[in-house]
N, C-alpha and C positions, 0 to 999 in steps of 0.2 A: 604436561600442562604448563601454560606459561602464563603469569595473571599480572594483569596491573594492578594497583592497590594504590588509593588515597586514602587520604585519614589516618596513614599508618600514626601519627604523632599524637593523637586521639585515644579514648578509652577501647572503644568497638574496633576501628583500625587496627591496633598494636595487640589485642587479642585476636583478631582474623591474622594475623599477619603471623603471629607464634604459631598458629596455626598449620600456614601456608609453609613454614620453615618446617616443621616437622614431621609433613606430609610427604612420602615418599614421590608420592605422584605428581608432586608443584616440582617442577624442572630449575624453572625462573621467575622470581618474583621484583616486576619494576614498580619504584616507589615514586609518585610525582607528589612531591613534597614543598614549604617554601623555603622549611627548616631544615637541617640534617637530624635523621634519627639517630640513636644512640644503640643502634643496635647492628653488628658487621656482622656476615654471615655470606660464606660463597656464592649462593641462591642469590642474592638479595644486587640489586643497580638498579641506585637513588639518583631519579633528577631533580637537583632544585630549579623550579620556576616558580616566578613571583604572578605574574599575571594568573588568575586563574579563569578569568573570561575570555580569553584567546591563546587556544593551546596549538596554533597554526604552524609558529617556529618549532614545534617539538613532537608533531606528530605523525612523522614517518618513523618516531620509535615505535609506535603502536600496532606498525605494518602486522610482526608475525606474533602475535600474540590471542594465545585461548580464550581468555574472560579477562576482565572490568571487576572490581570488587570495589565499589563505588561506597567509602564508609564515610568521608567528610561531611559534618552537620553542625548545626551552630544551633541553640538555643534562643527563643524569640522574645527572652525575657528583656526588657526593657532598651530592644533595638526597633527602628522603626520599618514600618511593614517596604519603605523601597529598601532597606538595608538587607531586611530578610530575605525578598524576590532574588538579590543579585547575589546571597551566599547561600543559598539555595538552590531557588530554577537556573538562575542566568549560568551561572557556574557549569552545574549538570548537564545542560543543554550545551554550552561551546565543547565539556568533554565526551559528552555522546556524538556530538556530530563530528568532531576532530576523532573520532576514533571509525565510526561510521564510514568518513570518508575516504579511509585509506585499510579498512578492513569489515566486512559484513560480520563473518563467522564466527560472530563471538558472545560470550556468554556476558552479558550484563546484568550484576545485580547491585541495587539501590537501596541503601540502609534508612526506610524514612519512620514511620512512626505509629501504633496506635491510632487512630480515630484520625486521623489522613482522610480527606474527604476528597473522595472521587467524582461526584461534581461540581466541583469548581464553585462551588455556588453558597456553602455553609456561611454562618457568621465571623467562624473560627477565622483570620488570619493565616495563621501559621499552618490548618488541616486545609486551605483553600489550594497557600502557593505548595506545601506538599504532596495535595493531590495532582497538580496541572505537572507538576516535577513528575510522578509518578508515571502519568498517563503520557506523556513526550517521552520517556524511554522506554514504557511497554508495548509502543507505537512506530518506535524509531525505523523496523522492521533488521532488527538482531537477528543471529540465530535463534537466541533463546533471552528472556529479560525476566525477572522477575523484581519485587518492592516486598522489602523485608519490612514488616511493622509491629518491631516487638511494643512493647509493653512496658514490664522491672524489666533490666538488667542487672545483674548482677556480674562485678570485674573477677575474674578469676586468671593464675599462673605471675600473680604481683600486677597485673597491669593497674591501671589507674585512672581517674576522670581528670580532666583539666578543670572543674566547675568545682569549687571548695566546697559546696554547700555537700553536692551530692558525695564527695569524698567522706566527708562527716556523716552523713547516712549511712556512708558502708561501714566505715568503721564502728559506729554504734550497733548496728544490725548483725555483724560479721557472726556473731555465735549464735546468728537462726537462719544460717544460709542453708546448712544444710533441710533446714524444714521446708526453706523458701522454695529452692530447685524442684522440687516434689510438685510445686503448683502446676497444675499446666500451662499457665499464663505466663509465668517466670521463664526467660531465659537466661544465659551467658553472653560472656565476650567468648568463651572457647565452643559453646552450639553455635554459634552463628557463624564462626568459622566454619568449624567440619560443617554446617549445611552449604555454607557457600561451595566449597571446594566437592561437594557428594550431585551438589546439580550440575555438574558437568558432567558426569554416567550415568543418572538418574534424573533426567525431564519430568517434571510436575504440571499437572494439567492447570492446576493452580497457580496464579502468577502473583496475587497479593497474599504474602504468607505471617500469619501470625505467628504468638510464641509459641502455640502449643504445634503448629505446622513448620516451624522453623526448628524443635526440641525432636519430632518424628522423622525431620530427615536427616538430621546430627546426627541420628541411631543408626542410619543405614551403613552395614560392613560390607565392604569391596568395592 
């Protein structure tokens, strides 16, 4: 299995990504980044690109590759709603079609959120453009697509948030994780990996997966 991954420089990303490294089955892991990660590993070839709204120059890497492990997301706190659309949808959409175009067979999945609103139509802002996100790649017509919509997160194996605030929550919280995991609603940075990497053997008929749907397929062995 050979996976792209963004967001590796992210909290969700950089746990999918420990993930993808210590799975026997992940062959190759390309990281489309703007930064360098901090992280070297045989598996692992990082391209830096800065444009992330036209991946045209760099997408005949994407020729022979298995899955999309689509983690980049941005926070809608006090950006404005076209800032949001184009670090969001516009983003998502030039890398689903630049990958589309030079490879069908491939597994896509899309790290978007909780209460994500699939018709395009709510009050919400930020659950409007993550539905219309959502709905353009489980449409794209992939092999297979699915919109991960956890909930808590919780960082686990040292990974980290780039958002101070939230780093300060975990740290406060840290000695009732383990209570926490127990929730069904709760997930990880390391179930969302092993689920990403377990839906390439195991197809779910369900394409928007919550945490308790995204914690049940982490579990699957083989």
């Amino acid at each position: 299995m050979k996976v792209i991954l963004t967001g590796s420089t992210g909290m969700v990303g950089k746990g999918v990504l420990l993930e993808c490294i210590d799975d026997e089955s992940v062959e190759e892991i390309l990281l489309i980044n703007r930064n360098p990660i901090d992280i070297s590993h045989p598996k692992i070839k990082e391209i830096l690109h800065q444009d992330f709204t036209n991946f045209n120059n760099i997408k005949v890497e994407f020729k022979d590759y298995d899955a999309c492990f689509h983690c980049m997301g941005v926070s809608s706190a006090g950006i404005s709603e076209e800032r949001y659309y184009k670090l969001t949808y516009t983003i998502s959409e030039a890398l689903a079609n630049a990958i589309y175009n030079v490879n069908h067979n491939v597994l896509f999945t899309y790290v978007s959120g909780a209460g994500t609103d699939s018709s395009e139509q709510g009050s919400s802002m930020w659950a409007r453009i993550k539905g219309k996100t959502e709905n353009y790649i489980l449409n794209k017509g992939f092999k297979d697509a699915y919109a991960f919509r956890p909930g808590a997160i919780l960082p686990e194996r040292g990974v980290k948030s780039k958002t101070k605030l939230y780093n300060f929550f975990y740290v406060i919280t840290k000695p009732i994780f383990p209570l926490l995991k127990k929730m069904k609603s709760v997930t990880t940075t390391s179930r969302i990996g092993r689920a990403m990497i377990n839906l390439d053997n195991n197809p779910q008929s369900l394409k928007h997966l919550e945490g308790a749907d995204i914690n049940k397929i982490a579990k699957i062995k083989g």
